[in-house]
Phi, psi and omega in degrees: 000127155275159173205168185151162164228159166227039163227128202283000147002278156299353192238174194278005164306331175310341226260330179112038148321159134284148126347283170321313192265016191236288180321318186298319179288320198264333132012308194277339179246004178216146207265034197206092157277082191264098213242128167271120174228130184327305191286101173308141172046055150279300193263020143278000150313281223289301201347321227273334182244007190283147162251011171269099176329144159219140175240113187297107177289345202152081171260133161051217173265038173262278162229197184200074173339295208257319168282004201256319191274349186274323180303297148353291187296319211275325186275316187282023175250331188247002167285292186102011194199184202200332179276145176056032172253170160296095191259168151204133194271148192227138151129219174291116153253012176272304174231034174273074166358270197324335196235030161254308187300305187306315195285311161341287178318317192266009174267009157287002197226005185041068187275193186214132195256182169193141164211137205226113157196157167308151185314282193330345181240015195284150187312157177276128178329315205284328146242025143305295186317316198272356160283337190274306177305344183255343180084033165273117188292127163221187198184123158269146187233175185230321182274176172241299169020262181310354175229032188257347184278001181256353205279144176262306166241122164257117196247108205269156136230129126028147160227122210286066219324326190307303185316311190279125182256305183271106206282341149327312192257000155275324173310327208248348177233326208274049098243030163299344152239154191199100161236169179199176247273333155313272147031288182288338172007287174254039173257157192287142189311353193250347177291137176241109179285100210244160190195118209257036173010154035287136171271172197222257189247351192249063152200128199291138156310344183276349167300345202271334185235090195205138174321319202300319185288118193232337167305329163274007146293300188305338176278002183257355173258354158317311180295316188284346206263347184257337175301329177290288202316265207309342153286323147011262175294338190252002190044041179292105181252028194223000000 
């Protein structure tokens, strides 16, 4: 059974609740907790008082866990392999959770990065330092053009209206990249074009009935990597 909300609106947070005591309460009625939250290192927060698995759906612009391993599952179903590819992440690398958790991730692996974004969104020094501490070659770009032909995954994201308190300086970067099925043209027969959506203007519907395209395999593999995760945790063997 699920219970849950997913506006905190509805729930005594409205009321002047903690954090502690609303993970504390709902604790009592479950043996799960999967919480999305605002706040970088929230649910590493809550794991430290819950007496309740918790699993991060999402805190704030930090990570996206649970998005990071179906992506994972995702690249090597369609690489066949997880080492030594070319990955380039295109959009908000500034507060795109989904593509902190990857990058993290894929330097176990000795990729080769590109990363493409407007100045203002550009990836956080901290994890460049931790691409620089495993010696993973990466490269910032401002174009995408010039780095789709060597790439095994282009991994797009979305630039986020949520993220911006002055909707000026949202207006001035969300459609800086747009791509579409031209685009792809002269790329290796094995890239695959991933997205962890909504998607908003930037990959062209016409990308969609092109080989290249995957993201909507990738939100379904999404189901299976989170039914694994919570049997997992729950010891679930059926």
């Amino acid at each position: 059974r699920i219970i849950g909300f997913s506006d905190p609106g509805s729930s005594s947070v409205q009321k002047g609740e903690s954090l502690k005591d609303t993970i504390l309460t709902v604790a009592q009625y479950s043996d799960l907790i999967v919480m999305r939250h605002p706040i970088e290192g929230s649910a590493r927060w809550a794991s430290e008082v819950s007496p309740v698995p918790i699993v991060n759906a999402g805190d704030g612009a930090n990570q996206h866990p649970t998005q990071c391993l179906l992506d994972l599952f995702t690249i090597k179903e369609t690489q066949h392999r997880l080492d030594n590819l070319t990955l380039t992440f295109v959009g908000d690398l500034k507060y795109g959770r989904t593509v902190h958790s990857l990058i993290q991730a894929m330097a176990n692996f000795n990729p080769t990065i590109n990363l493409v974004s407007p100045e203002s969104l550009k990836l956080p020094n901290e994890y460049k330092l931790m691409l620089k501490k495993h010696n993973i070659k990466y490269h910032e770009h401002n174009e995408l053009a010039g780095v789709l032909k060597d790439s095994d995954i282009v991994y797009v994201t979305r630039v986020q209206r949520e993220r911006f308190s002055d909707p000026i300086e949202y207006e001035k970067v969300k459609n800086a990249y747009v791509l579409d099925a031209s685009m792809l043209a002269d790329t290796k027969p094995n890239l695959k074009v991933l997205h962890p959506l909504p998607r908003v203007n930037e990959i062209s519907v016409d990308v969609d009935d092109t080989d290249k395209a995957y993201y909507f395999q990738q939100a379904l593999n999404g189901v299976y990597t989170r039914m694994a995760i919570i049997s997992l945790i729950l010891g679930l063997k059926n």
